[in-house]
ROMAR-986242 format. One record per atom (N, C-alpha, C, O, CB): atom name; residue in one letter; x, y, z. Coordinates in Angstrom, 2 decimals. Glycine has a CB too. Layout:
@atom:CA; rest:A; X:X; Y:Y; Z:Z
...
# end
This chain:
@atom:N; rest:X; X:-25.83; Y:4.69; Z:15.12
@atom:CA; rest:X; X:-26.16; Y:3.52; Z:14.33
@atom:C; rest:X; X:-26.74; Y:2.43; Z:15.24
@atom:O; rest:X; X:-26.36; Y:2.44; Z:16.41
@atom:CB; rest:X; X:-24.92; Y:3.00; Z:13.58
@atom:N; rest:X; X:-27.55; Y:1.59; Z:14.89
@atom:CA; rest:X; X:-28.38; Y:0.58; Z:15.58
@atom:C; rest:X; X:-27.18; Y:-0.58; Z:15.92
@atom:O; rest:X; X:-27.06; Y:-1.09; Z:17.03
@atom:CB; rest:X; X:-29.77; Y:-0.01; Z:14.51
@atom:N; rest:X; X:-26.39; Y:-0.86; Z:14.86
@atom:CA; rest:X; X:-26.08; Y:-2.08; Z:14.83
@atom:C; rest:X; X:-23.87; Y:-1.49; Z:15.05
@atom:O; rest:X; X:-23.00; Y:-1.20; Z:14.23
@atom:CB; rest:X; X:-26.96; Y:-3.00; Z:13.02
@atom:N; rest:X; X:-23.88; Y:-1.58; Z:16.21
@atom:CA; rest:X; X:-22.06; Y:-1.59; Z:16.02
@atom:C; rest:X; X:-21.16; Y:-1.74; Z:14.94
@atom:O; rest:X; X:-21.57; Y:-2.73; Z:14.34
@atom:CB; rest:X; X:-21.50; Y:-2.56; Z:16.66
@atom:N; rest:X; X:-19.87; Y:-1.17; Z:14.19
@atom:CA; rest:X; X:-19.43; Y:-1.46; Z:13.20
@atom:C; rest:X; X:-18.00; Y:-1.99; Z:13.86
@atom:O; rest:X; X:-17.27; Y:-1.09; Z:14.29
@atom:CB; rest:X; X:-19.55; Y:-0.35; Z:12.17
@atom:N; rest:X; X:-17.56; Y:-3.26; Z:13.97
@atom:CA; rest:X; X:-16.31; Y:-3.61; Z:14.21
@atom:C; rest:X; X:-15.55; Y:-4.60; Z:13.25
@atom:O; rest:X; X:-15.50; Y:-5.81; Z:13.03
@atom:CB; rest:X; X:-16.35; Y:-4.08; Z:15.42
@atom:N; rest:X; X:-14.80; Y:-3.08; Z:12.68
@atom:CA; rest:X; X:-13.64; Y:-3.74; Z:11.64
@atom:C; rest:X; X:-12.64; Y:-4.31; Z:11.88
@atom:O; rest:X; X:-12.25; Y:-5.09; Z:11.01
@atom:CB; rest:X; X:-13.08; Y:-3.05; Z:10.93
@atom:N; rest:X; X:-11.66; Y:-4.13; Z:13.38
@atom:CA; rest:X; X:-11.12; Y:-4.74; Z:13.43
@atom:C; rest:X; X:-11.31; Y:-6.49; Z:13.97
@atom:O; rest:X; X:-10.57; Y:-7.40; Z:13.61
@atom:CB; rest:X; X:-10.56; Y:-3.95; Z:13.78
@atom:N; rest:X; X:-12.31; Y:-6.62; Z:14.77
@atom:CA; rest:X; X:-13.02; Y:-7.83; Z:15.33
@atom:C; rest:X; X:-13.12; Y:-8.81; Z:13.77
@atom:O; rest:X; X:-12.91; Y:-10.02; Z:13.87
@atom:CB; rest:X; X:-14.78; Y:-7.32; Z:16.16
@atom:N; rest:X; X:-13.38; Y:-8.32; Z:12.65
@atom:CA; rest:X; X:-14.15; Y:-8.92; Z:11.94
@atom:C; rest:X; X:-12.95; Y:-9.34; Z:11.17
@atom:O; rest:X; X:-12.94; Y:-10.39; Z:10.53
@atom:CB; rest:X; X:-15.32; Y:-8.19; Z:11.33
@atom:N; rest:X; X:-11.88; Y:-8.49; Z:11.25
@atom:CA; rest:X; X:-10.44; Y:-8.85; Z:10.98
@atom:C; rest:X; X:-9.80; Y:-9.95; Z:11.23
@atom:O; rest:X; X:-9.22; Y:-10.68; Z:10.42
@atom:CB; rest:X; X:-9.74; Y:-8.15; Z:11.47
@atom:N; rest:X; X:-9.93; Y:-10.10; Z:12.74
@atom:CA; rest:X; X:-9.44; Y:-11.24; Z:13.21
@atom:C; rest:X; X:-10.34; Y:-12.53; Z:13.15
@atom:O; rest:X; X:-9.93; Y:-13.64; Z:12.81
@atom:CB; rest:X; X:-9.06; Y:-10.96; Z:14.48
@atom:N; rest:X; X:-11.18; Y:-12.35; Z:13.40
@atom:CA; rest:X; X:-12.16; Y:-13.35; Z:12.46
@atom:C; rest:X; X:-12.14; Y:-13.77; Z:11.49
@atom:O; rest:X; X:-12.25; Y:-14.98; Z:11.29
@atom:CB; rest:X; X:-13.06; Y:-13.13; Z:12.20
@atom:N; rest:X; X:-12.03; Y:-13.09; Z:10.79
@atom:CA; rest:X; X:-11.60; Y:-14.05; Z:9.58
@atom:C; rest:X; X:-10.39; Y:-14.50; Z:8.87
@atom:O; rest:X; X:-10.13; Y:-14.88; Z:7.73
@atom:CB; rest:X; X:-12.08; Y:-13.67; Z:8.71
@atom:N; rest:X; X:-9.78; Y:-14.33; Z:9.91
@atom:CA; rest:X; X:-8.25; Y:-15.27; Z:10.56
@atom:C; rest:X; X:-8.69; Y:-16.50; Z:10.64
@atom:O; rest:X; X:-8.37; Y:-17.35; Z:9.80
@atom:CB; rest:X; X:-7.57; Y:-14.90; Z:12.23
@atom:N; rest:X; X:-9.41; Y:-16.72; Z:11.59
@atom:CA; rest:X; X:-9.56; Y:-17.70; Z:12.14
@atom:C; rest:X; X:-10.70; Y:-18.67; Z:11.38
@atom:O; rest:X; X:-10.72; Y:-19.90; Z:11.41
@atom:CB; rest:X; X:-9.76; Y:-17.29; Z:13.44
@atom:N; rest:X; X:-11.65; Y:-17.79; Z:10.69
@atom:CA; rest:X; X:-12.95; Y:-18.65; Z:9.84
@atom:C; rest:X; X:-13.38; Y:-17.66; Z:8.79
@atom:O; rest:X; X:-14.47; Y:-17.07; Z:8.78
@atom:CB; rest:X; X:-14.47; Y:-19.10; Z:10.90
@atom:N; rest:X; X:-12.53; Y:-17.55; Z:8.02
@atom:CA; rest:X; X:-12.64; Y:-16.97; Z:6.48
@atom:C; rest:X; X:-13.86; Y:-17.11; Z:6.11
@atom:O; rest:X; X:-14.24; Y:-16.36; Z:5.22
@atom:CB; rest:X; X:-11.79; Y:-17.65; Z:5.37
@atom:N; rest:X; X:-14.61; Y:-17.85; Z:6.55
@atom:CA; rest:X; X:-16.31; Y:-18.53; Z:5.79
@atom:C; rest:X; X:-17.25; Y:-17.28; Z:6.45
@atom:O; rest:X; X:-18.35; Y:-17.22; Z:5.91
@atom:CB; rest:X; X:-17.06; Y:-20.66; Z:6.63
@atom:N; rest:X; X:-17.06; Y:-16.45; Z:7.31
@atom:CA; rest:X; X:-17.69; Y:-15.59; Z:7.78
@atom:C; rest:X; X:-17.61; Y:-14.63; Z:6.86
@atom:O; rest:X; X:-18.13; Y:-13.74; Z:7.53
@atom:CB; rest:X; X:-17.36; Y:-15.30; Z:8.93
@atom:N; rest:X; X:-17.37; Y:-14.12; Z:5.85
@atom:CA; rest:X; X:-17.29; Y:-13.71; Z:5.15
@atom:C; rest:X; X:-16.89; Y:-13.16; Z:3.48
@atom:O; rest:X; X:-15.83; Y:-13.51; Z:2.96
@atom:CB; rest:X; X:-17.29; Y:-13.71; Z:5.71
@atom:N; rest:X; X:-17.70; Y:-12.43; Z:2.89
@atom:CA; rest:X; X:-17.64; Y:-13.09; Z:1.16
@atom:C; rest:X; X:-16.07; Y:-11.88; Z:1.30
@atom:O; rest:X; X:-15.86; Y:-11.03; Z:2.17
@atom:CB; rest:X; X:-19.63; Y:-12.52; Z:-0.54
@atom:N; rest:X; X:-15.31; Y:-12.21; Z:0.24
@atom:CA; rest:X; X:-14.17; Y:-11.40; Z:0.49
@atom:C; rest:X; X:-13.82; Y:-11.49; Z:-1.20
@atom:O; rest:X; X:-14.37; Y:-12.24; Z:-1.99
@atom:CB; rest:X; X:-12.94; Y:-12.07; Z:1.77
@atom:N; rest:X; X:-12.84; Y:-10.60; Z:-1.47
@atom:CA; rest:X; X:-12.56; Y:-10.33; Z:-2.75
@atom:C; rest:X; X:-11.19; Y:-9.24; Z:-2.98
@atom:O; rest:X; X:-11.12; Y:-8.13; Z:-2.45
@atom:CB; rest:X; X:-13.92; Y:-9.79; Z:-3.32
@atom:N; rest:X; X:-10.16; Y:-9.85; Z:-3.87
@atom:CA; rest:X; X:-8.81; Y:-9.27; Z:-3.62
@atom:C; rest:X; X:-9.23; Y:-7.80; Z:-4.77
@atom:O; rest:X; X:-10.08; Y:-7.90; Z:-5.65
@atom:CB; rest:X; X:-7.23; Y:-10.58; Z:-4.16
@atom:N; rest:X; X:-8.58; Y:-6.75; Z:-4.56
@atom:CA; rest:X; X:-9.29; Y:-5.55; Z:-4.75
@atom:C; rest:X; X:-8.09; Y:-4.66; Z:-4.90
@atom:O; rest:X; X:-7.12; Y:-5.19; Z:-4.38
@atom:CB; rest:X; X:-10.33; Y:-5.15; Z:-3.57
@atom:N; rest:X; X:-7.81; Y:-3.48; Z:-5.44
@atom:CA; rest:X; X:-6.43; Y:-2.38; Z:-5.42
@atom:C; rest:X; X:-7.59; Y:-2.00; Z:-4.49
@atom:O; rest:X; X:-8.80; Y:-2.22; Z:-4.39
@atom:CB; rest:X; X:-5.60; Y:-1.21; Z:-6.96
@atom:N; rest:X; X:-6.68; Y:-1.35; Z:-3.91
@atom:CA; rest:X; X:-7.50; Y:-0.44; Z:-2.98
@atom:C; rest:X; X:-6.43; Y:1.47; Z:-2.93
@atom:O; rest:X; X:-5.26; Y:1.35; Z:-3.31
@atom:CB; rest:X; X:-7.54; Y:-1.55; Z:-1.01
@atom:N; rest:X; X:-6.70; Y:2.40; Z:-2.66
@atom:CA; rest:X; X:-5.96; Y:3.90; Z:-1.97
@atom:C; rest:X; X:-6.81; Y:4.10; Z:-1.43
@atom:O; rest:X; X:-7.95; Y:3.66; Z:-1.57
@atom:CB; rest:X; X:-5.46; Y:5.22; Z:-2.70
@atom:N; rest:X; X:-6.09; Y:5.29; Z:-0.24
@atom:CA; rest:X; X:-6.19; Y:5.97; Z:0.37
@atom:C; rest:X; X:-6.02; Y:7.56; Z:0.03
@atom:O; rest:X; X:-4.90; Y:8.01; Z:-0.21
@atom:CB; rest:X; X:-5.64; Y:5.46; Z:1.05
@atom:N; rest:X; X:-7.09; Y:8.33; Z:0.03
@atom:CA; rest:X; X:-6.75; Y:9.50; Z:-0.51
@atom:C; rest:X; X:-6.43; Y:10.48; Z:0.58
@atom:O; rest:X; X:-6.46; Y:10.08; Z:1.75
@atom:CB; rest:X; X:-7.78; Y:9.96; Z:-1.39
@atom:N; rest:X; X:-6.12; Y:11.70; Z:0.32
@atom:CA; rest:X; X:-5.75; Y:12.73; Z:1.33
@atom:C; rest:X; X:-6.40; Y:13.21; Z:2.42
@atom:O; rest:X; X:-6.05; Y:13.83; Z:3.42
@atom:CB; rest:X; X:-5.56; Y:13.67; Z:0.84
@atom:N; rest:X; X:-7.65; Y:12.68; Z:1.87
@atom:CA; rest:X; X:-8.62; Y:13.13; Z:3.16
@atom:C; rest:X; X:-9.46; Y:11.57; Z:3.79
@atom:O; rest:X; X:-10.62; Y:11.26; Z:4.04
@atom:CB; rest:X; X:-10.04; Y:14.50; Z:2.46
@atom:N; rest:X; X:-8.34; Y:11.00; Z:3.83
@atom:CA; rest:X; X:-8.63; Y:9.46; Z:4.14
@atom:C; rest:X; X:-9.44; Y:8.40; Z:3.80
@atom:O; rest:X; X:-9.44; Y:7.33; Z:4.40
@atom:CB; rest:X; X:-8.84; Y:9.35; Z:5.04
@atom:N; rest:X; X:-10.46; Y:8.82; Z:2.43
@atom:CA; rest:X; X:-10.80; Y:7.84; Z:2.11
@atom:C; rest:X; X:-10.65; Y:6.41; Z:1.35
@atom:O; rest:X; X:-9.99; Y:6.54; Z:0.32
@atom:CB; rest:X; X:-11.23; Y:8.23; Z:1.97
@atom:N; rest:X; X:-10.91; Y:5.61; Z:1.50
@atom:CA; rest:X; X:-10.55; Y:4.37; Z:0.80
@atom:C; rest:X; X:-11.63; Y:4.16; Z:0.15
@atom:O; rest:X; X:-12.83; Y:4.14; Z:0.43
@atom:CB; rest:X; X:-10.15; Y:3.20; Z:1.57
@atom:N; rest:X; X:-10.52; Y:3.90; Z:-1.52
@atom:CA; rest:X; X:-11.36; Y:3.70; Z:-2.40
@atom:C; rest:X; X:-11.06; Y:2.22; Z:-3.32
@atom:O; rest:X; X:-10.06; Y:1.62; Z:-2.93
@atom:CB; rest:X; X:-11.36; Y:4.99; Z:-3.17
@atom:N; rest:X; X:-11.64; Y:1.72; Z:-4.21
@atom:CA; rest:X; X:-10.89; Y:0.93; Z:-4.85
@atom:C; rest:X; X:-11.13; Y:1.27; Z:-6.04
@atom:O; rest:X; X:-12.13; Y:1.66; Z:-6.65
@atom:CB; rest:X; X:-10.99; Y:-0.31; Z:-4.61
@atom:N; rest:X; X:-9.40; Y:0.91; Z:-6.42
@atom:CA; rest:X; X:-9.14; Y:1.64; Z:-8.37
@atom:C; rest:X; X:-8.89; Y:0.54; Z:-9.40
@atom:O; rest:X; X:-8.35; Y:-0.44; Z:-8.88
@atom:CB; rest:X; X:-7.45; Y:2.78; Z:-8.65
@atom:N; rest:X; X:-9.08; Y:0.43; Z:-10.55
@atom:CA; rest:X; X:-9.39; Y:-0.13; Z:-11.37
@atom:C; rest:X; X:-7.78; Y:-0.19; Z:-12.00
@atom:O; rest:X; X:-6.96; Y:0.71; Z:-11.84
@atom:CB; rest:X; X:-10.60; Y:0.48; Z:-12.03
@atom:N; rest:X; X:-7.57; Y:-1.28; Z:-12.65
@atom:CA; rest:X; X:-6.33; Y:-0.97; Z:-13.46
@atom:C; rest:X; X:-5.29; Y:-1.40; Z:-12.58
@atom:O; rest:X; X:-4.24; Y:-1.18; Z:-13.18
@atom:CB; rest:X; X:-6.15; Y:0.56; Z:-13.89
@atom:N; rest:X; X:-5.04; Y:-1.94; Z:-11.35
@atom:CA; rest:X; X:-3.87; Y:-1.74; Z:-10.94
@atom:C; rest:X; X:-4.09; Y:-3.48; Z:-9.84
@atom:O; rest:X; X:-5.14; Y:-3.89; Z:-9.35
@atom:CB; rest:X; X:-3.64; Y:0.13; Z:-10.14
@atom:N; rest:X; X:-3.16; Y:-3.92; Z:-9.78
@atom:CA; rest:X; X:-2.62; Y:-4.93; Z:-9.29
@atom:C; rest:X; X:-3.46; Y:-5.27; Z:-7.75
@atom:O; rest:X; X:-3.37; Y:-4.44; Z:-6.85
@atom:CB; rest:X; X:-1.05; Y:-4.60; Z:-9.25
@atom:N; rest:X; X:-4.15; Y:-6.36; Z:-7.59
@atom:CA; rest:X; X:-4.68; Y:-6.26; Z:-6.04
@atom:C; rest:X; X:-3.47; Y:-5.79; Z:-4.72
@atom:O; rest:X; X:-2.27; Y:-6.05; Z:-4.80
@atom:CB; rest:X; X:-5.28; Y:-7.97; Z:-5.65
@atom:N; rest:X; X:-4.07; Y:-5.12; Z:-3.63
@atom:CA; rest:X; X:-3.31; Y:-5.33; Z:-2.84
@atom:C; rest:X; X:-3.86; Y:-5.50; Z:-0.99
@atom:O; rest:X; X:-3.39; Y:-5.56; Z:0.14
@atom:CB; rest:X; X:-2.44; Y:-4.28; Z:-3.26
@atom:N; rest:X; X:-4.86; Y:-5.52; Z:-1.56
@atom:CA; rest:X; X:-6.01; Y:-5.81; Z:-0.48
@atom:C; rest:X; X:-6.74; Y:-7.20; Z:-0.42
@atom:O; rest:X; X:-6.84; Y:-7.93; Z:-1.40
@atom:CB; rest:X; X:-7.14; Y:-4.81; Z:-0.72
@atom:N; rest:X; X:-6.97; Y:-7.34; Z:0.15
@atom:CA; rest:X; X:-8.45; Y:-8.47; Z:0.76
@atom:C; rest:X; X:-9.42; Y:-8.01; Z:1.46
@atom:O; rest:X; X:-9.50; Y:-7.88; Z:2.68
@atom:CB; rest:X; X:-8.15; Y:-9.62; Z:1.77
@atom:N; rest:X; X:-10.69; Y:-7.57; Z:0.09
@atom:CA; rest:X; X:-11.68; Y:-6.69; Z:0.99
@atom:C; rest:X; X:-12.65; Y:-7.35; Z:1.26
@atom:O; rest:X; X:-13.06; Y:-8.00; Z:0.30
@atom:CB; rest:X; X:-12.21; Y:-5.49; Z:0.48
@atom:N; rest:X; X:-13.68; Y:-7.57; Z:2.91
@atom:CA; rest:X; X:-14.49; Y:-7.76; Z:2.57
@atom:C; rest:X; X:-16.03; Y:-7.16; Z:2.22
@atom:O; rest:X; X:-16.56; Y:-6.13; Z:2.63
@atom:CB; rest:X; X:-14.28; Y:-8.32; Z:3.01
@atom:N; rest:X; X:-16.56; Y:-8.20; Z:1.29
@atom:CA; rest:X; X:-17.79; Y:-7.22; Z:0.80
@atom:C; rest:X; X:-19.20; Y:-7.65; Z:1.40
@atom:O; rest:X; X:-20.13; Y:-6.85; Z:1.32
@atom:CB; rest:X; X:-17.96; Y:-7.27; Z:-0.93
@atom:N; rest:X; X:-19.41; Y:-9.07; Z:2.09
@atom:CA; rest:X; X:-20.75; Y:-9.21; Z:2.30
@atom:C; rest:X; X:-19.96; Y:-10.72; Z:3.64
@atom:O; rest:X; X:-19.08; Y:-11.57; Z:3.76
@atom:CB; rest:X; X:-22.00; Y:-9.61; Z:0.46
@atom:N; rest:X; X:-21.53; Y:-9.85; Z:4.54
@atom:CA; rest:X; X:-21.52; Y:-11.27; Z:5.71
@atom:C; rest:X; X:-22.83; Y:-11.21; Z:6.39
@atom:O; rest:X; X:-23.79; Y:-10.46; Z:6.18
@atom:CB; rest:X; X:-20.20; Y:-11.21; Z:7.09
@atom:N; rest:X; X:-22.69; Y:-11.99; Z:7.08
@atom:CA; rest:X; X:-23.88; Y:-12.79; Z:7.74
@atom:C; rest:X; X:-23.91; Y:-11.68; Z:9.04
@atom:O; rest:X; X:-23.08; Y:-11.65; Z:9.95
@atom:CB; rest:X; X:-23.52; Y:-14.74; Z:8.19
@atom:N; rest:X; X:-24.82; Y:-10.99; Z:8.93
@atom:CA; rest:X; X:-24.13; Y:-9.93; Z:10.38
@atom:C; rest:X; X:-24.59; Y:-11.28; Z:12.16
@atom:O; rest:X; X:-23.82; Y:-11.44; Z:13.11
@atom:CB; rest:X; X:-25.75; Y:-7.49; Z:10.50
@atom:N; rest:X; X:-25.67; Y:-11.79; Z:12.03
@atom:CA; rest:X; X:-25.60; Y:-12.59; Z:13.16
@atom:C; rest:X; X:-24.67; Y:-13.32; Z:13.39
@atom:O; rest:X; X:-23.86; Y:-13.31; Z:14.31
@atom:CB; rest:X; X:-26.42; Y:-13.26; Z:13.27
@atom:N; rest:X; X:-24.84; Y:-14.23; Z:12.23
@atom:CA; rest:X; X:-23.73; Y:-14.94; Z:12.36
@atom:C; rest:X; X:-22.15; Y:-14.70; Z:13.24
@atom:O; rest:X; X:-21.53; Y:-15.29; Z:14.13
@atom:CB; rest:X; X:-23.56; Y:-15.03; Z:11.15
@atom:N; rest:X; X:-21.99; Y:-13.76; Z:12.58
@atom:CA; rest:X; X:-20.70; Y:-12.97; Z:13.13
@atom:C; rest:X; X:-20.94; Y:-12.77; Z:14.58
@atom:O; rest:X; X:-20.19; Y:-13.18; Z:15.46
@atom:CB; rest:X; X:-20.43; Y:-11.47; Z:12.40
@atom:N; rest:X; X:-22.00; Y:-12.14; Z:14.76
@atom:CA; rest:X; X:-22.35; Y:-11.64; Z:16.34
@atom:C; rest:X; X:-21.94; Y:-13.00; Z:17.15
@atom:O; rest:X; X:-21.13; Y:-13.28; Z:18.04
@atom:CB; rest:X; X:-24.25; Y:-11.18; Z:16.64
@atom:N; rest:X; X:-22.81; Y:-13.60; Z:16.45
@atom:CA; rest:X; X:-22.68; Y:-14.85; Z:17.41
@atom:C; rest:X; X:-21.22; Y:-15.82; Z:17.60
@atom:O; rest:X; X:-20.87; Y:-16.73; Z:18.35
@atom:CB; rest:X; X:-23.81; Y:-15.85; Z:16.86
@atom:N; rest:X; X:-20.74; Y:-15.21; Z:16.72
@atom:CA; rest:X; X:-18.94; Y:-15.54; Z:16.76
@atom:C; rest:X; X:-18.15; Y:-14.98; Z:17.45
@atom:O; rest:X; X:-17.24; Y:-15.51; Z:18.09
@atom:CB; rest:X; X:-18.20; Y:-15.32; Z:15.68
@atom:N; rest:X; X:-18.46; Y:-13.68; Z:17.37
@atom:CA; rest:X; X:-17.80; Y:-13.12; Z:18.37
@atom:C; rest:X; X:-18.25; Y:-13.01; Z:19.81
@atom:O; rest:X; X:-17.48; Y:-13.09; Z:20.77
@atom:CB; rest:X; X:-17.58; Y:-12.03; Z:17.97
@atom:N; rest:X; X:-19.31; Y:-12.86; Z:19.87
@atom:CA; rest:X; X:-19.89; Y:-13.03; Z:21.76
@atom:C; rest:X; X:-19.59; Y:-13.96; Z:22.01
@atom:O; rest:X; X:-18.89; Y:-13.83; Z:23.02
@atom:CB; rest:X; X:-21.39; Y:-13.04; Z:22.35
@atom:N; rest:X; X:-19.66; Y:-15.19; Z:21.67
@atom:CA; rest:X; X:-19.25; Y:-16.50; Z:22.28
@atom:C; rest:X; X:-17.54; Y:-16.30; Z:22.59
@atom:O; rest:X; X:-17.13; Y:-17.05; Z:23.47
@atom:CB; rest:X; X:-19.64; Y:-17.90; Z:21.11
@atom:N; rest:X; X:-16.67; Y:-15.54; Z:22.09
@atom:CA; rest:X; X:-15.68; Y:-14.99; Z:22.46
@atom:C; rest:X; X:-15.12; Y:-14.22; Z:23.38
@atom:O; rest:X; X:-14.07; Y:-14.31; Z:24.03
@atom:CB; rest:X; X:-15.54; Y:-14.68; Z:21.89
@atom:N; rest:X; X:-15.92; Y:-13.50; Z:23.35
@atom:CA; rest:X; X:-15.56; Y:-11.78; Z:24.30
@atom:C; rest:X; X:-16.34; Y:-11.69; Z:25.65
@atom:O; rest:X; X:-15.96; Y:-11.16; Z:26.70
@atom:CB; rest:X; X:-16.24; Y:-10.13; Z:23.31
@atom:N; rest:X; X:-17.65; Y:-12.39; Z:25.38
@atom:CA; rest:X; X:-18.24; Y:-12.86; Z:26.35
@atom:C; rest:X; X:-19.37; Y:-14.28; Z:26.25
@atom:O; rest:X; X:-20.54; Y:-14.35; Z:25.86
@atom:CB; rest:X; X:-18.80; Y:-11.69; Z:26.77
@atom:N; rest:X; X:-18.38; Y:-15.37; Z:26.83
@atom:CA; rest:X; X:-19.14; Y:-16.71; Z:26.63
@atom:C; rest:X; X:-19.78; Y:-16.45; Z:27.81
@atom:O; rest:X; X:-19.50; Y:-15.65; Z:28.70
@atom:CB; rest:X; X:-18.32; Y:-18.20; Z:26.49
@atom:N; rest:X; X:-21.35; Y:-17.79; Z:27.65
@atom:CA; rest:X; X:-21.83; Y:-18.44; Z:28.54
@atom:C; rest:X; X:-21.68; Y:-18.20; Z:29.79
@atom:O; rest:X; X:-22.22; Y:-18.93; Z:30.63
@atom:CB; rest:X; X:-21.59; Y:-19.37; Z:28.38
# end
């Protein structure tokens, strides 16, 4: 992939600045062969997110992991 996928980074991020991303409470499972899905009908138990600024983020996190 061109562009890195870091879920957990983006985790803690939005700890710290929720605005980095559009988010939305969601049921979510896990099926047997590990996928995560989200199901209809059933009580949230997640906070997923669904849309972000991918620079943005970059630039949130490098200034972190590696500043200036």
């Amino acid at each position: 992939h061109p562009t890195p996928t870091l879920f957990d980074p983006m985790a803690v991020a939005l700890l710290i600045d929720p605005s980095l991303c559009e988010t939305r409470p969601l049921a979510v499972e896990v099926d047997d062969k590990g996928l995560t899905t989200a199901v209809e009908g059933k009580p949230p138990n997640a906070t997923v997110g669904l849309k972000t600024d991918a620079r943005r983020f970059m630039d949130f996190y490098l200034s972190r992991v590696a500043p200036q």
